[in-house]
N, C-alpha and C positions, 0 to 999 in steps of 0.2 A: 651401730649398724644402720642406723634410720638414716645419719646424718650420708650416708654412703650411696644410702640407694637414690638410682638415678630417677627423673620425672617418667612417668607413664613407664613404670616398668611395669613387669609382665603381669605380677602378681596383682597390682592396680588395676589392668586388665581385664586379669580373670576374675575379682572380686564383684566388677562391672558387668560385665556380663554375667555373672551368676544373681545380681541384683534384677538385672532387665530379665532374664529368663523366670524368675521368681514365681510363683502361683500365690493368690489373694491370701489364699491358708498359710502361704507362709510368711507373708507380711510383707510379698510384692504388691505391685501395681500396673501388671499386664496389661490391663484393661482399658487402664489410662494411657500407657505405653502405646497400644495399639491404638487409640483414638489420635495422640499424638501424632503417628507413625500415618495414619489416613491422610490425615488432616493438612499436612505438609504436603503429601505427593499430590492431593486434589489442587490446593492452591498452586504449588509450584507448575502442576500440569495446566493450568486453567492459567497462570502469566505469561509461561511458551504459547500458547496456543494463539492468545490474544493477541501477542508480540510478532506473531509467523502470520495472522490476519491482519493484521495493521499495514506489515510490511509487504504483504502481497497484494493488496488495495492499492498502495499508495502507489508500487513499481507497475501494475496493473495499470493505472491512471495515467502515471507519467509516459509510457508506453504505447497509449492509445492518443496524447496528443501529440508529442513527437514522432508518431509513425504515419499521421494522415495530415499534421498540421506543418505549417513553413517552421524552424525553428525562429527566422528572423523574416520579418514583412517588410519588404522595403517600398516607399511611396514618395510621393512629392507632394509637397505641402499646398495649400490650397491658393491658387490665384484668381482674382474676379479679372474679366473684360469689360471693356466700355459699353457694354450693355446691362451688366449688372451680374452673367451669368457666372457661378461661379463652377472650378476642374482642378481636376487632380490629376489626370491622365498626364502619359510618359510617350511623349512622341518619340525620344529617340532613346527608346527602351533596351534595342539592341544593344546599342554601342554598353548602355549600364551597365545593362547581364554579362558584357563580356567582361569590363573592368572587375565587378565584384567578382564572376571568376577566377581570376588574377589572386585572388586573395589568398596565404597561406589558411589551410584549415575547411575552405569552404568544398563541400563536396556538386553540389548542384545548385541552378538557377534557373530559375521557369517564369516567364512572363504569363502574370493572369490577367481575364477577364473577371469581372464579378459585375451579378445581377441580382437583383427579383424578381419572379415571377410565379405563376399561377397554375402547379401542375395538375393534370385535368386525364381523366379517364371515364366516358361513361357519365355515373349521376355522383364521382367520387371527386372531391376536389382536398388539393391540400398546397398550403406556402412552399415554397421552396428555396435554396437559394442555389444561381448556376456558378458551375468556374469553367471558366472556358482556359482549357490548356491542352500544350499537342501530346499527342500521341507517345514518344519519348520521356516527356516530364512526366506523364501518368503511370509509365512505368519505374519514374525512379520514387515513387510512394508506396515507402516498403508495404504497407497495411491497407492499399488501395489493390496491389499489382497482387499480392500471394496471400495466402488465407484459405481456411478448412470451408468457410461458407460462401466463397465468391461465384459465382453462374457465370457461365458463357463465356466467352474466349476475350480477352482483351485486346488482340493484335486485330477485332472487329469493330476497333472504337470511333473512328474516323466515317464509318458510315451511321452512326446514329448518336446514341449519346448513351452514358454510364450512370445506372441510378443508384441510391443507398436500399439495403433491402428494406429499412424501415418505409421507406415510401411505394418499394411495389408491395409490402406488406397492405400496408392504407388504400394505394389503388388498384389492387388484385393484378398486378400486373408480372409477365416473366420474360424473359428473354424473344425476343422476335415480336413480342407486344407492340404498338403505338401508345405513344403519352404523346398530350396534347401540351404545350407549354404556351403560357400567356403573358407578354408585357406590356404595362402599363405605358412604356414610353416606345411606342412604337414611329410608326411611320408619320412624317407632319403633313400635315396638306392646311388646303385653305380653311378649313372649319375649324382647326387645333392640330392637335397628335390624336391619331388613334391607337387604339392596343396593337399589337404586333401579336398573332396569334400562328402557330407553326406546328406540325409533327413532327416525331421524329422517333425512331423505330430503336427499342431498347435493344441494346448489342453487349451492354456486359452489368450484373448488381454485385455490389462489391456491400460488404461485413468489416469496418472499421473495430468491431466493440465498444463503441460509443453509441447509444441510444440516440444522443441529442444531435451525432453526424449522418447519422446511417438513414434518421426518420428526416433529415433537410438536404441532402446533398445532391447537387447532378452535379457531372463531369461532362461538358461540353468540347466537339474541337477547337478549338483557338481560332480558328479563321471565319470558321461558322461563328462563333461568338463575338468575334469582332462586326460582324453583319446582321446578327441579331440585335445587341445592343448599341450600333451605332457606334460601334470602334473600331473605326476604318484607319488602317494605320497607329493606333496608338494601343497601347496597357495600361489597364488601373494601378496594377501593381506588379513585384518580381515577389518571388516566394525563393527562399536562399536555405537550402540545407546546410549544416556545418558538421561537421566530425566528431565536435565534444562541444555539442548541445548546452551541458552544465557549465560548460564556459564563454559560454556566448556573449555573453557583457564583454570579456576583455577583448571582444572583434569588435566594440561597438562604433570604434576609431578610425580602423581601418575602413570598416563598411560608409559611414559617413562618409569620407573622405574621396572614396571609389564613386560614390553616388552623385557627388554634387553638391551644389550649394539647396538646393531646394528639397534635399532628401531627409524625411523620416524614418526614422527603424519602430518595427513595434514589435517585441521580440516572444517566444511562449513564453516565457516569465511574467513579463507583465500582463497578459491573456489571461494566467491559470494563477499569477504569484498569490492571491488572497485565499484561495483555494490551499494552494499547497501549504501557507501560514498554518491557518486552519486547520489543516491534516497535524501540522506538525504540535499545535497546541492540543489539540486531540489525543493525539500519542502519549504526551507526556502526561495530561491528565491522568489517563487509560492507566499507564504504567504506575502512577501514584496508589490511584484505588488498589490495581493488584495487589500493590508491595504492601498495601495495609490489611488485605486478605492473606498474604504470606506473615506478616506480623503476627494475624490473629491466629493463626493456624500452630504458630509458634508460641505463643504464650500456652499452648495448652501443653508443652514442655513445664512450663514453671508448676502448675497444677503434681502433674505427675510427679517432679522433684518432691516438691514440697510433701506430698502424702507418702513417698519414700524414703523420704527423710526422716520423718514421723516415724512409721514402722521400721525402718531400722534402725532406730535411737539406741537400743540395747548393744544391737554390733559395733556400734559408732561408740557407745565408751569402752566395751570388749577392746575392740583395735584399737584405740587411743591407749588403754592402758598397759598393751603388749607391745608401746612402743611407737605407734603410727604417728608420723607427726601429721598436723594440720594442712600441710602441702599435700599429702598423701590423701589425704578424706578430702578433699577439695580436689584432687583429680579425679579418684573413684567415681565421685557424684558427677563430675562435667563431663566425664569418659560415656556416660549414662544416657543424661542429655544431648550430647554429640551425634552421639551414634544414633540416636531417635532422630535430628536433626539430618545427620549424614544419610544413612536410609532415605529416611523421607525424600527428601532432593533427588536423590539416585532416582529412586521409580518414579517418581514424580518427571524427571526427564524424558524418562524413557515411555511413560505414557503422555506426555503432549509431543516429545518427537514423534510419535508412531501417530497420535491425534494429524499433526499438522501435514505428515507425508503421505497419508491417507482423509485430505478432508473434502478432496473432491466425490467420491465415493459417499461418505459420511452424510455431508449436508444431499444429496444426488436421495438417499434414504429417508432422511427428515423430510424432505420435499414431499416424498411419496405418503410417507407415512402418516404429514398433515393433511394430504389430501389437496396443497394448494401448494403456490410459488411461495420458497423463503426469499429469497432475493428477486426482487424486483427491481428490472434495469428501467424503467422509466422514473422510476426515482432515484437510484444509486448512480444512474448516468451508465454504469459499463454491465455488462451482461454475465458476468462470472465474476464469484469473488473467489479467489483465488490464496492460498497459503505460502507463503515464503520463508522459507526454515533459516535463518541465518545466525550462523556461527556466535559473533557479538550479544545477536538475544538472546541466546542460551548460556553464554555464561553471565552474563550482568543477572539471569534470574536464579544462578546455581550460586553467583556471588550474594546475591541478596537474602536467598534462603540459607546459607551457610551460615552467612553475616547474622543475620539475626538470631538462628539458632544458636550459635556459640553466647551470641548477647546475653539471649535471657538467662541462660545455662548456668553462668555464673554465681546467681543472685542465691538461689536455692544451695547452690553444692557449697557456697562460701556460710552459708548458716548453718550448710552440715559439719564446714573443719571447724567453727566457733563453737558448737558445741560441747559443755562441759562432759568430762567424761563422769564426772561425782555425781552430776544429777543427774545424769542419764542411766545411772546404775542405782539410784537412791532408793528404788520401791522395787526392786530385783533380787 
């Protein structure tokens, strides 16, 4: 009849659960069970969690520089004149912007200015850097043009200029304000170059979620910037959107070729690429450490077995000698394990998905409740960290905690089918 009965049959089942259900009196191991049973859902909850903050950092990131930055920078490489002076500027800028338009994939192109200068309010001073672009290209910068924290109307841009809120933060400045901007290469005259010093009346603050954009940036008109910096008729550079971003390298043929013989691309890859390395060697660290908190969380299965095993020595030659083969006592005890292992995972899911789909709330509490900022955007660079629940990292951590719990599971229940049934019954 043994040799008949099928794997994990029922009666296997129920011997298992009447083992896990067990009280200490009666030569269970609850208590282990349940420590077990914690121990798993804490860890497994605690490698979702980590795995849905990694991923929302990282999308977070890549999101705030493809929404305010060029995907691709296109330039001209540098030429001296017979004076020594050396440019980069695109005098027939146009005609570029229109070819790399032409291109399949590309969605916009915007001739810029770019500057430094000296922005000034009052007794408040701070660096800056300008971009002088029209009106139309400022609107097609998704994270420039729309946003929960931007001030003032943007179709107001052309009469003044666009600042980062980090800098009217610095210079107490708001919409309808004067900011004083100062260039070092101003106007030449017979003494040298003097500064070139200007007003001009803030008409829109725009919210990137970048710290490091939003405390440097002004938006200038393009034709004004052309006369501030002495780019009269020319652009430093075109600034090229693309459509699929992550694919930018394999335009990088195309875009050359549309540009010219004197054209450079400098793409947000190579910008952010050591960065995002970085992030990615991070992750996988991250994930390591977890999987060896999920490991250890698991081992406290083999604990449990083992002292199970022990107290039910007596059942274990009982069954063996009414016939249980070794296959039998060696599912009992994994069926045991498992099921501590399978639980575990279960909740364990179901409290880091509930963690990570409420962690804005969460951390929003912590904040309060230290009494101070936990994230802090002038170090992390972006002003929210933010959770990303994704499919992939919940099961690679429901595989991993499965994976391991079935691993250890083994080692204990296979010492229970080896178990003599004669010396288990010998002082009985």
């Amino acid at each position: 009849m043994a040799g008949q009965t099928a794997p994990f049959s029922k009666f296997e089942w129920m011997i298992a659960w009447r083992y896990l259900r067990a009280k200490r009196a009666e030569g269970g191991v609850s208590v282990m069970t349940w420590i077990s049973l914690i121990g798993i859902t804490l860890a497994v909850a605690a490698l979702i969690i980590t795995l849905a903050v990694r991923a929302g950092f990282r999308a977070e990131f890549v999101d705030t520089i493809l929404g305010a930055n060029a995907h691709v920078t296109v330039f001209n490489s540098i030429t001296v004149d017979d004076t020594g002076h050396t440019s980069r500027v695109m005098a027939d800028y146009k005609e570029k912007a229109e070819r790399i338009r032409q291109i399949p994939g590309v969605t916009r192109v915007a001739p810029l200015i770019k500057g430094q200068v000296m922005a000034n309010n009052q007794q408040y001073n701070t660096g800056a850097q300008v971009f002088g672009i029209s009106l139309e290209d400022l609107k097609g910068i998704p994270r420039i043009a729309s946003g929960e924290d931007q001030i003032g109307n943007i179709d107001d841009f052309d009469h003044g200029v666009a600042i980062g809120k980090g800098i009217a933060n610095t210079l107490g400045l708001g919409v309808g304000d004067k900011i004083k901007l100062i260039s070092p290469n101003g106007t030449k005259t017979a003494f040298g170059v003097s500064p070139r010093v200007k007003v001009y009346e803030v008409t829109y603050i725009f919210s990137v979620g970048r710290y490091d954009i939003d405390g440097i940036r002004i938006y200038m008109p393009f034709k004004e910037a052309q006369s501030f910096f002495n780019r009269e008729g020319v652009a430093d550079e075109l600034e090229v959107m693309v459509k699929e971003p992550e694919k930018v390298g394999d335009m990088a043929l195309d875009l050359l070729r549309a540009g010219g013989d004197r054209t450079v691309l400098w793409t947000w890859r190579d910008a952010s690429g050591a960065f995002l390395r970085a992030l990615t060697v991070e992750d996988n660290v991250m994930f390591v450490l977890m999987s060896v908190l999920v490991l250890i969380a698991a081992m406290n299965i083999i604990s449990g077995l083992v002292m199970l095993v022990k107290n039910k020595g007596r059942d274990i030659g009982i069954l063996r000698t009414m016939g249980l083969t070794e296959g039998s006592v060696l599912r009992v005890f994994f069926i045991c394990g498992a099921l501590t292992g399978l639980l575990g995972t279960l909740f364990g899911v179901i409290l880091g998905c509930l963690f990570a789909l409420y962690f804005d709330p969460i951390l929003a509490f912590v904040s309060g409740a230290s009494g101070g900022q936990v994230w802090d955007a002038s170090v992390r660079g972006i002003y929210k960290l933010p959770a990303l629940l994704q499919f992939k990292d919940v099961m690679s951590a429901i595989a991993l905690s499965l994976g391991l719990s079935f691993i250890v599971t083994i080692f204990p229940a296979r010492r229970a089918a080896r178990m003599n049934p004669v010396e288990a019954l010998r002082y009985e």
